[in-house]
N, C-alpha and C positions, 0 to 999 in steps of 0.2 A: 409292504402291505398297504400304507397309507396312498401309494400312488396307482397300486390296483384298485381299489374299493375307489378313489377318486373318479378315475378311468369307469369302471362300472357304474357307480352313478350319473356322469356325463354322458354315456352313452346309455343310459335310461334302461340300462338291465337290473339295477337295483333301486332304491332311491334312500331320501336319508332315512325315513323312520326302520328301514330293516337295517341300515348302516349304525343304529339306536342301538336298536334288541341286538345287534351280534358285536357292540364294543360292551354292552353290557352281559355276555352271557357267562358265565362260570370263569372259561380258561382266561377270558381275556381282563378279565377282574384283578387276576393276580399281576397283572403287567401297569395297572393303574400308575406306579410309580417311575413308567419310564414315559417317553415322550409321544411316542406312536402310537396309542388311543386316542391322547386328547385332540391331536394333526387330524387323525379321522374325523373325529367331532366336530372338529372347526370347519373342516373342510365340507362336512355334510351339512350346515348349518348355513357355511357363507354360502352354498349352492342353489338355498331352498331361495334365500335371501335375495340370491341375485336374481332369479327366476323373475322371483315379485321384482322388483326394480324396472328390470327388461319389462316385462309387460308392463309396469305403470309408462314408461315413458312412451313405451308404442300407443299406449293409449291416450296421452297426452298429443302426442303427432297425428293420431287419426282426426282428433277432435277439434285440432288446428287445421288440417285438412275438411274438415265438415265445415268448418264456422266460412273458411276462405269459399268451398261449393256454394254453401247458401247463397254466400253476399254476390259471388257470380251469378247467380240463379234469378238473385234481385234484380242486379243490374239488365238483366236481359228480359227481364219483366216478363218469366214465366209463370205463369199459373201453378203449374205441375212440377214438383223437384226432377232431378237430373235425373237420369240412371246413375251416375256417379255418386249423386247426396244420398239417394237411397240405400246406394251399396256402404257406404260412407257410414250411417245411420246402423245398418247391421253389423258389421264391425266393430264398432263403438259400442254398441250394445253387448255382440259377444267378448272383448276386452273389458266392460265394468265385469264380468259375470268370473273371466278368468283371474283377474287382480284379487275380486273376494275369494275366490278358490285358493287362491295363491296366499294371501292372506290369512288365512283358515288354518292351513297347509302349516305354515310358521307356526302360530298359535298353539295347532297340535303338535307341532314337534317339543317347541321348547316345554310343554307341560309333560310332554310324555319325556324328555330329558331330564327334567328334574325328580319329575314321580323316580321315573328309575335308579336317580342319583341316591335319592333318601330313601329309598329300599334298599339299596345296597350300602351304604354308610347303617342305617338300622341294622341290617343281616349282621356287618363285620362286626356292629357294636354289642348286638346279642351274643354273639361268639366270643368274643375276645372281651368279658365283664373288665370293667377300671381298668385296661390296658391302655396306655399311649403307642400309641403304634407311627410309624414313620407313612404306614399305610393311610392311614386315617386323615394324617394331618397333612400328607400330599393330597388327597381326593377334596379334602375342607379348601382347602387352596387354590383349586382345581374349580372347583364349583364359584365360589368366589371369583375368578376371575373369568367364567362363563356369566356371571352374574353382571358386574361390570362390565366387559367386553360388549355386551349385548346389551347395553342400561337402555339404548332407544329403543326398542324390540320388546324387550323384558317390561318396562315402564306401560304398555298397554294390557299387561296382561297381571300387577300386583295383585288385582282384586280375587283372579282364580285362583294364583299361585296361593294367596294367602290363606284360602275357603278351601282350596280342595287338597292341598300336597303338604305346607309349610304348616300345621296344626300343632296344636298345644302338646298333641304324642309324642313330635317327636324328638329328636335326642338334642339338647339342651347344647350340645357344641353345632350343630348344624343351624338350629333357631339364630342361634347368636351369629354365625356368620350372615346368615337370610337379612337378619336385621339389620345388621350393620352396613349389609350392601344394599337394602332397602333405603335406609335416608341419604345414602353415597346417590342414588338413583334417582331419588325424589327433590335432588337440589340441580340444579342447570348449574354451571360453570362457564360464567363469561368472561369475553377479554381481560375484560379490566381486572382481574383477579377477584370480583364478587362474585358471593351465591346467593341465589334467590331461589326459595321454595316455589315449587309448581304448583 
């Protein structure tokens, strides 16, 4: 299933946020505890990921290709840019536009991930009063380590996660994982084995 839904996404039949809604829909909830949901997730997630990437780098290469136009442009002591700077110039312009789309794209994903996560941890928790479930504390784990895995990603987006998804409602085992992956996230880890807050 993980290499279908991979396959569909790459080939831009589906994309991740419907790759979201259908590892979170009813059937595929009770399968949380085995490995092939979260595969899907990751794999929908590193795909948004790498999109942005690819495009920042094209757009770093076009912008290196404009600056090298110009400086010819100089040299040849035109008045008027090339047809090439110009072309160059539009490019450049439509690559900032899709980076922020791309950009954006991420942003919504991971909050519409976690919105989902904490409605479904909620649901199992309204259901299943004071239980410890093996359910639960797989998906806690799960989230947690979507949490981490993603700390560069995740770290520009504390401020909504915290205002819009992660609020004082909700269930005090989830908060506490949030938070604990929260200061994991908000400290850098460099070589030398120190941490320094950001």
């Amino acid at each position: 299933m993980a290499v279908l839904i991979e396959k569909l996404i790459r080939a831009g039949v589906a994309d991740s946020k419907s790759a979201i809604h259908f590892l979170f829909s009813p059937a595929i909830q009770k399968s949380f505890c085995r490995f092939f949901p979260w595969e899907i997730l990751d794999q929908s997630v590193q795909s948004l990921i790498m999109l942005a990437e690819r495009l920042r780098e094209k757009l770093d290469k076009t912008k290196d290709e404009l600056r090298a136009s110009k400086d010819m442009d100089s040299e040849n002591a035109l008045d008027a840019m090339s047809d090439k700077t110009l072309e160059l110039e539009k490019q450049v312009e439509k690559l900032h536009i899709d980076v922020d789309e791309a950009s954006e794209n991420i942003k919504r994903l991971f909050l519409l991930l976690f919105q989902r996560l904490v409605i479904v941890i909620q649901e199992h928790v309204d259901e299943n009063k004071a239980k410890k479930s093996l359910w639960l504390r797989c998906v806690l784990e799960r989230m947690q380590q979507m949490l981490t895995m993603y700390r560069e990603h995740v770290q520009k987006y504390l401020r909504s996660l915290d205002h819009l998804i992660f609020t004082d409602d909700v269930d005090r085992r989830v908060l506490s994982v949030y938070k604990r992956c929260k200061v994991i996230i908000s400290c850098r880890f460099y070589h030398r084995g120190s941490y320094e807050r950001s």
